[in-house]
N, C-alpha and C positions, 0 to 999 in steps of 0.2 A: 494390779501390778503397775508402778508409775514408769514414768516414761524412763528413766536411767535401767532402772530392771530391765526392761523388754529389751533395751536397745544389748544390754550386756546379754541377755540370752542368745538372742539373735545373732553378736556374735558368736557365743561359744557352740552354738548350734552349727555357726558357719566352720569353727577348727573342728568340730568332730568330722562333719563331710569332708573336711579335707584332709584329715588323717585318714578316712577310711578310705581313700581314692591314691594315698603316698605313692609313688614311688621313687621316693629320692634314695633311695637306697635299696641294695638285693636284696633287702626283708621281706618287699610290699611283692617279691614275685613267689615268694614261699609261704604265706601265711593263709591262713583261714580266714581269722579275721583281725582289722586293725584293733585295738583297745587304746579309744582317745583318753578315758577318763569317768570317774563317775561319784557324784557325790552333790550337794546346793550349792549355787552360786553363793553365798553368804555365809558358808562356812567358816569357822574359826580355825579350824586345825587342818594342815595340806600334808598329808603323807606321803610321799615322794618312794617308787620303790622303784624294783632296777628294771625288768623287763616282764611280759608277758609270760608264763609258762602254756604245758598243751590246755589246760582246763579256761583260761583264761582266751586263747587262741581260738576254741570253739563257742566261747560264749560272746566273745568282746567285750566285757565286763572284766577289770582289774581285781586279783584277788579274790577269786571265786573256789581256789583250790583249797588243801589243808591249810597254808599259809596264811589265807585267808579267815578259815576257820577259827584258827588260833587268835589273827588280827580283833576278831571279834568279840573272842575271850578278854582281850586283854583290856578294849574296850571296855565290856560289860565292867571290868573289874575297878573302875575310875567313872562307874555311871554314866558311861557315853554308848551309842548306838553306831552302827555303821552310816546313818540316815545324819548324824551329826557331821559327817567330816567328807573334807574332800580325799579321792586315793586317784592316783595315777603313776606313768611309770616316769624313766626320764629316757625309755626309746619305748614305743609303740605297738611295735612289731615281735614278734615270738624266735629270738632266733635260733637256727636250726640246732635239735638235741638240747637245747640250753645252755649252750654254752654263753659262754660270758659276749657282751656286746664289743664290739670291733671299732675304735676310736669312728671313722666315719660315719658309723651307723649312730654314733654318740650325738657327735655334730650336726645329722642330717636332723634328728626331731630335736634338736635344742632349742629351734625359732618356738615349736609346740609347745612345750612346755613356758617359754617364756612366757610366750601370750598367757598362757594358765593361769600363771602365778600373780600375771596381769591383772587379769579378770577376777578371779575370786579373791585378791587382796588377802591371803588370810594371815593370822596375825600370829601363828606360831608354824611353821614347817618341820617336821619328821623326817628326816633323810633316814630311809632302809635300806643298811646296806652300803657297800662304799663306794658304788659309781654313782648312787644320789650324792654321798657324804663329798665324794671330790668335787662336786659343784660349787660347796662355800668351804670345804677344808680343803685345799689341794695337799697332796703328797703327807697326809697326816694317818697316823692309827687308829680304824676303831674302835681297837682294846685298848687307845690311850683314851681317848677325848666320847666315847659314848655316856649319855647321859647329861653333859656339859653343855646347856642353854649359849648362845653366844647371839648378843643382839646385832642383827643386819638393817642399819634404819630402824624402822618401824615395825622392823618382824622379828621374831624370835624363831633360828633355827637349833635345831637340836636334831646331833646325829647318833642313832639310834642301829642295833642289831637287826636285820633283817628276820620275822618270825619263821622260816625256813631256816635258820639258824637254828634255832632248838630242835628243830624234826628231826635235823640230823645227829646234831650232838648235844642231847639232854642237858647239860651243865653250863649252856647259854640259858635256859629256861628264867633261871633265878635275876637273871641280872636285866634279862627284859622285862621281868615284871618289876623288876624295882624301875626301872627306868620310866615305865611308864605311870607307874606311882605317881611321878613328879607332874604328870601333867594339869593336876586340878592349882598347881601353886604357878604352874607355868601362866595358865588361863588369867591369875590373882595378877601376874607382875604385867600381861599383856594389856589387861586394862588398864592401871597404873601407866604404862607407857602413853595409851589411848589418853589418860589425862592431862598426862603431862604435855602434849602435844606433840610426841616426837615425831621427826621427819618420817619420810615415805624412804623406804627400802633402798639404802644404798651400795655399793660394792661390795667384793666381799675384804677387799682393802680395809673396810672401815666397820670392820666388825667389833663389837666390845665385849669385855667376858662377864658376864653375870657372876656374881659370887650369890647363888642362890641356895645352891646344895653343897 
């Protein structure tokens, strides 16, 4: 491992302990456990999802439930492994019942995830779901703009149905798996990017729209 590696482990070693000690918010007094994140520092692909559920909450590990299960599938189905990507959520904590995260509990792990996105650098992001999705699309549909690459800098984000969406209602099923179809062309344009030199990640001000699909 060369010295940029260790030094970058060593951080993200340092946000996990500090997720899992949070309390910046009433989550870190109700949870089992924190769920910083889990996947290789050198990952290409960062799947951004919205919050821990119970399965998740006992394990500390992100997407460990059926949600999960399916993630996996959909995986397989574009030849990729879980062991290829990074997942995390964009708050940390399990909030109570499930219900939907609470603007402050939003803000409180934003610093966390930023550092993340810091650290692993990857070169295409997955928003699941529309509290990741408002990160780079604010006030937008994700039955308009799902599937729809849009370059951020140097990163390609694409907001994506969360696979708990189909558990519930079958007739999302078809449009995740097409959606994720796109990602071995997505990987094709992220390097193309890589060559071309583009800049490193910037606002979401300056996002551009691929006409890929």
């Amino acid at each position: 491992m060369g010295e940029t590696q260790a030094a970058m482990s060593q951080e993200l070693a340092q946000l996990y302990a500090e997720v899992r000690q949070c309390q910046r918010c009433i989550l870190g007094k109700g949870r089992t456990l924190a769920v910083p994140g889990d996947g290789p520092e050198s990952a290409r692909i960062m799947f951004i999802g919205e919050a821990p559920g119970y399965h998740e909450d006992q394990q500390g590990k992100p997407f460990v439930g059926a949600a999960g299960k399916f993630l996996e599938e959909l995986l397989a189905g574009v030849k990729l492994q879980r062991k290829d990507v990074y997942i995390c959520n964009v708050i940390k904590c399990r909030p109570p019942g499930n219900r939907d995260p609470f603007p402050d509990e939003l803000e409180a792990c934003r610093p966390y995830l930023d550092r993340q996105i810091a650290l692993i650098k990857p070169k295409i992001i997955i928003t699941l779901g529309r509290f990741s999705m408002a990160r780079y699309f604010p006030n937008q549909s994700i039955s308009k703009i799902h599937g729809q690459a849009k370059r951020f800098g140097a990163t390609l984000v694409v907001p994506m149905f969360h696979p708990a969406a189909a558990l519930h209602q079958p007739f999302y099923r078809s449009m995740i798996v097409e959606d994720f179809a796109k990602l071995p062309a997505l990987l094709a344009e992220a390097d193309k990017m890589d060559a071309s030199g583009a800049p490193d990640s910037g606002p979401p001000a300056q996002a551009q729209q691929l006409s890929l699909f």
